[in-house]
C-alpha positions in Angstrom: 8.1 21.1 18.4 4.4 23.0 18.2 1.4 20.8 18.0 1.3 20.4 14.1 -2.2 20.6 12.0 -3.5 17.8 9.6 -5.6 19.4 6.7 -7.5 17.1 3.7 -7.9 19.0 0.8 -10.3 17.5 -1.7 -9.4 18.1 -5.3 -11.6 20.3 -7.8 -15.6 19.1 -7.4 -15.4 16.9 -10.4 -12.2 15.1 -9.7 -13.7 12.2 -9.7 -14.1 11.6 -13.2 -10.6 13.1 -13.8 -9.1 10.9 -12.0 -11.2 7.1 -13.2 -9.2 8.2 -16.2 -6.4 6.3 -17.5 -4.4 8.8 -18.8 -4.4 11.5 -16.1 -6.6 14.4 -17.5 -7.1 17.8 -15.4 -10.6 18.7 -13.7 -13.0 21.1 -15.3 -11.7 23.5 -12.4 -8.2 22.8 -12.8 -8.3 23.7 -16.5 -10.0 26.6 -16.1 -7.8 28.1 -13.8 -5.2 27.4 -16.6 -7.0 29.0 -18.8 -6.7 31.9 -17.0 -3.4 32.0 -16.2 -2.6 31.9 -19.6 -4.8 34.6 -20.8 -3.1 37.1 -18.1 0.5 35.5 -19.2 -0.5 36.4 -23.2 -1.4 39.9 -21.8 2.0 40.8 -19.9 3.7 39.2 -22.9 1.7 41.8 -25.3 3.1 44.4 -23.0 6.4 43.4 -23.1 6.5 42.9 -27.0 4.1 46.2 -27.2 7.0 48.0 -24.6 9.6 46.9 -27.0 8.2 48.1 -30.3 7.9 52.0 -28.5 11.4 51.5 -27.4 12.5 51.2 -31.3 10.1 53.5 -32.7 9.9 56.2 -30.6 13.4 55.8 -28.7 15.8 54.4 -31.3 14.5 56.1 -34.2 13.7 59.5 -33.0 16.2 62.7 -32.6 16.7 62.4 -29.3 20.8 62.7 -28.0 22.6 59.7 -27.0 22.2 60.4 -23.3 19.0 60.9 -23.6 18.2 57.8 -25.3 20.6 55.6 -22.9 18.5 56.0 -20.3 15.1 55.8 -22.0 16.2 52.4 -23.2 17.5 51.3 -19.5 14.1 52.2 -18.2 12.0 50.3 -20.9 14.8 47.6 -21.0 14.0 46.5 -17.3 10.0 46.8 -17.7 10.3 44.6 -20.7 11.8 42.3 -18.6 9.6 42.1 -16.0 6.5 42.1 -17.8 8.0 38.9 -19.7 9.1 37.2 -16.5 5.6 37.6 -14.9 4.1 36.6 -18.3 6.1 33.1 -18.1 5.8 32.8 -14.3 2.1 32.6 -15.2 1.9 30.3 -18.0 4.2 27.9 -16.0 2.0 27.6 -13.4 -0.9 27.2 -15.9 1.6 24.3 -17.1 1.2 22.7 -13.5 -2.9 22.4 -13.9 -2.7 21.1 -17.7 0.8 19.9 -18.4 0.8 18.4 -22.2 1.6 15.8 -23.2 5.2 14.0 -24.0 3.3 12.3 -27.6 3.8 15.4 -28.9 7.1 16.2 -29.1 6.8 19.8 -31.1 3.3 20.9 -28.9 5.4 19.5 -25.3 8.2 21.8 -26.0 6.7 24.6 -27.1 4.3 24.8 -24.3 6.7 24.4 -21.7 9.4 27.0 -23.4 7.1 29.7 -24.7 8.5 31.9 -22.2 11.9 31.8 -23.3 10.5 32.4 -27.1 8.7 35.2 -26.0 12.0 36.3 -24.1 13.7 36.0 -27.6 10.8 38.2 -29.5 10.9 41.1 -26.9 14.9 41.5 -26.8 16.2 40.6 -29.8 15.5 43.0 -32.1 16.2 45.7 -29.6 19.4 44.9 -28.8 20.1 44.6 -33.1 19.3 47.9 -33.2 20.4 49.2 -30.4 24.0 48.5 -31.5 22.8 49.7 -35.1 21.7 53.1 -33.5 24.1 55.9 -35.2 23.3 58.3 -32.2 24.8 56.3 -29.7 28.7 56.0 -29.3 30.8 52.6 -28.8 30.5 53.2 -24.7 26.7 54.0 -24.3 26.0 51.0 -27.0 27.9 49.0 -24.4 26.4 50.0 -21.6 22.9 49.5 -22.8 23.0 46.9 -24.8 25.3 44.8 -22.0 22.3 45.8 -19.6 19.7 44.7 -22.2 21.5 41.5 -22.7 22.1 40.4 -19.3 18.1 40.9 -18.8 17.3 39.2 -21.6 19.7 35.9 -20.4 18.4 36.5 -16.9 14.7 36.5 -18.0 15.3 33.9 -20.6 17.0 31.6 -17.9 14.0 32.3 -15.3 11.3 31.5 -17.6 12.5 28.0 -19.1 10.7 24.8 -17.7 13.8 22.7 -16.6 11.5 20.1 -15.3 8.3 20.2 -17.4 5.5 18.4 -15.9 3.6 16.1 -18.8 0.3 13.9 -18.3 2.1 10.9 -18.3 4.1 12.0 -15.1 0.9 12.9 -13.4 -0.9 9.4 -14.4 2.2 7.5 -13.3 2.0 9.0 -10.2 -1.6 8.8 -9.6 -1.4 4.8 -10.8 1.1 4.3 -7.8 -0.6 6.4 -5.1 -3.5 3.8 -6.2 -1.9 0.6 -6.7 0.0 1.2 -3.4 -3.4 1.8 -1.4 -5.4 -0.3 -3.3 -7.5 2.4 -4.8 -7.3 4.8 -2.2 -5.3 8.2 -3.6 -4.4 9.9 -0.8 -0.7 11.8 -0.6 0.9 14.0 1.7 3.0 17.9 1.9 3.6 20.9 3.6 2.9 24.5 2.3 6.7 24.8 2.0 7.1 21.4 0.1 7.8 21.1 -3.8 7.3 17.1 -3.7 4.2 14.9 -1.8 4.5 11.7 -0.1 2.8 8.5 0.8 2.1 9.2 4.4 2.0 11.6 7.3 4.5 9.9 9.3 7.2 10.4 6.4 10.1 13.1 8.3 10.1 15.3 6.0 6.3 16.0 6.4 7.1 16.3 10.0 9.3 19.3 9.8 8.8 22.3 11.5 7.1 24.3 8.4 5.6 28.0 8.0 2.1 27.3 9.0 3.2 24.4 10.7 -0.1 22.3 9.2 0.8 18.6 7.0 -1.8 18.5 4.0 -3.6 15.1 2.4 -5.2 14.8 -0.6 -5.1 13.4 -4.0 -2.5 13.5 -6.4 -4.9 16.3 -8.7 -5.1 18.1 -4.9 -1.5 18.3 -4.2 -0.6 19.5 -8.1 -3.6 21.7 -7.2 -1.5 23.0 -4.4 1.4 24.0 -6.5 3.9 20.5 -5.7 6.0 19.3 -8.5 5.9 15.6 -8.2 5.5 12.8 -6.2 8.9 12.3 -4.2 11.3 10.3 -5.9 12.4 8.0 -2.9 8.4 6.7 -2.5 9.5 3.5 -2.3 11.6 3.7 0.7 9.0 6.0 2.4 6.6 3.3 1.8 9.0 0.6 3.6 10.8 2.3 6.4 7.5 5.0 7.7 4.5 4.1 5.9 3.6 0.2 6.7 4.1 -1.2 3.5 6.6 -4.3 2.7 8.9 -4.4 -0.3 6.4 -6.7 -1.6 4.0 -4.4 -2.1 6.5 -1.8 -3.4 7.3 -4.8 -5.9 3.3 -5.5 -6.5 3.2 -1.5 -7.5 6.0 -1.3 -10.0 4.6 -4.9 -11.5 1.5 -3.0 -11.7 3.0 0.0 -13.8 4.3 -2.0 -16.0 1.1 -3.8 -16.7 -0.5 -0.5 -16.9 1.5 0.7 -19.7 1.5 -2.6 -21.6 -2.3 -2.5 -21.6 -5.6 -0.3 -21.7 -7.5 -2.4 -19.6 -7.9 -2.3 -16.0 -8.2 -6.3 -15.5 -4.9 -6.7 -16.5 -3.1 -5.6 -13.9 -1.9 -8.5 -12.2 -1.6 -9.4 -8.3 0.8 -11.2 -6.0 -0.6 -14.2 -4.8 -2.5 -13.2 -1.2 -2.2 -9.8 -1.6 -5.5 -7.6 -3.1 -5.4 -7.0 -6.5 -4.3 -3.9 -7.6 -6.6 -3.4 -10.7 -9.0 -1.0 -8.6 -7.9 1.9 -10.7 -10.9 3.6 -9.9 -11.0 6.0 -6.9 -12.9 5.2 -3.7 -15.6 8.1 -2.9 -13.9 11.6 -1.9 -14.0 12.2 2.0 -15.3 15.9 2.4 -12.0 18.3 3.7 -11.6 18.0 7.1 -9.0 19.9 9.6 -7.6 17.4 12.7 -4.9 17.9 15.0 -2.0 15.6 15.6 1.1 15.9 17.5 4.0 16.0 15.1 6.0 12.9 14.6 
């Protein structure tokens, strides 16, 4: 295998403070970006719903012949659609840089599922009326209306959050990252990667990828970077590649708990001989760096 590239990515410039946070909150730069993300989402959605209401008023409601009509609505049927999908592709990556929170239940849901309301808004009422349009017989009703449905459940399917991200997943997996390295958050992926890890020497980091370069950062960074989550089998990565023992993986999850029983840093106990894992607080960003490595 090629010579494989090592890249550190520092998070936003003030992820520091972001991160000395208990409950993981997003950099200044990170929400920002959101921010934008969702404005150019609301925009394509305006389109779509904009699209739509010139698709009933001057399609469905005008003179024009069945036929003509038919493929009109096809046309505008399809750019609905994709204006709504880019809309929700948007605001769910916005979602990735400021995930709400799971507290609130109603403001969680709707956030992560507006695409699929907006989906609703833009197709709903057309496809009422276009099987309420009196110019259009049984078979061109089915044909457009079958089209406009199967975009609608297509869009609608592509633009749900199956696996919202929330603040209290991020802080989880910031507090491990920390309690594992004793205050050091540091993680690893590839460009190709949905999920970090604990180290470089993990396999899957290994893997031939597209640019053939293994990333580190911080937990913000690597969200930053477009990764879901931190991989779910940590704990064995930790063990088996990373240099850690079972009874630090132990020491971690004792850690957790402590962190969700209480607000205060000191509480988090320690094994006996092993450093305590209350240094919540980050060590000092190292500045990005590029090193190479031969692949494991």
């Amino acid at each position: 295998m090629a010579e494989k590239k090592k890249v550190s990515v520092k998070a936003s410039a003030s992820a520091e403070a972001a991160e000395a946070a208990r409950t993981w909150e997003p950099t200044p730069e990170a929400k920002s970006k959101a921010i934008r993300f969702r404005i150019f989402a609301a925009i394509l959605w305006a389109i779509a719903i904009a699209a739509e209401i010139v698709a009933i008023f001057w399609i469905i409601r005008s003179d024009r012949s069945g036929d003509e009509k038919l493929w009109w609505l096809i046309g505008f049927i399809v750019g609905i659609g994709v204006f709504a999908l880019a809309g929700s592709f948007l605001w769910k990556k916005a979602n990735r840089l400021d995930p709400a929170s799971e507290k609130d239940k109603f403001r969680f849901f709707i956030q992560n599922q507006l695409g699929v309301i907006i989906t609703v808004i833009a197709f709903l009422p057309l496809i009422v009326l276009i099987f309420l349009d009196k110019d259009m017989d049984g078979k061109q009703k089915g044909i457009v209306g079958g089209i406009a449905i199967a975009v609608a459940v297509a869009v609608g399917l592509l633009s749900a959050d199956w696996n919202a991200p929330s603040k209290e997943q991020y802080t989880v997996e910031t507090n491990t990252i920390k309690l594992l390295k004793n205050g050091v958050d540091e993680v690893f992926w590839t460009k190709s990667g949905k999920v970090f890890h604990v180290c470089e020497k993990v396999p899957d980091v290994n893997k031939q990828s597209k640019d053939n370069t293994i990333y580190n950062g911080t937990v913000a960074a690597a969200h930053e970077a477009g990764k879901d989550r931190l991989t779910a089998r940590w704990e064995s990565e930790a063990i088996n590649y990373c240099g850690f023992t079972q009874a630090d993986v132990d020491r971690v999850n004792k850690g957790l708990a402590a962190i969700e029983a209480s607000t205060e840093p000191s509480a988090v106990p320690s094994e006996p001989g092993t450093e305590a894992p209350g240094n919540v607080t980050p060590l000092p960003s190292k500045p990005a760096t590029t090193t190479q490595r031969p692949a494991a």
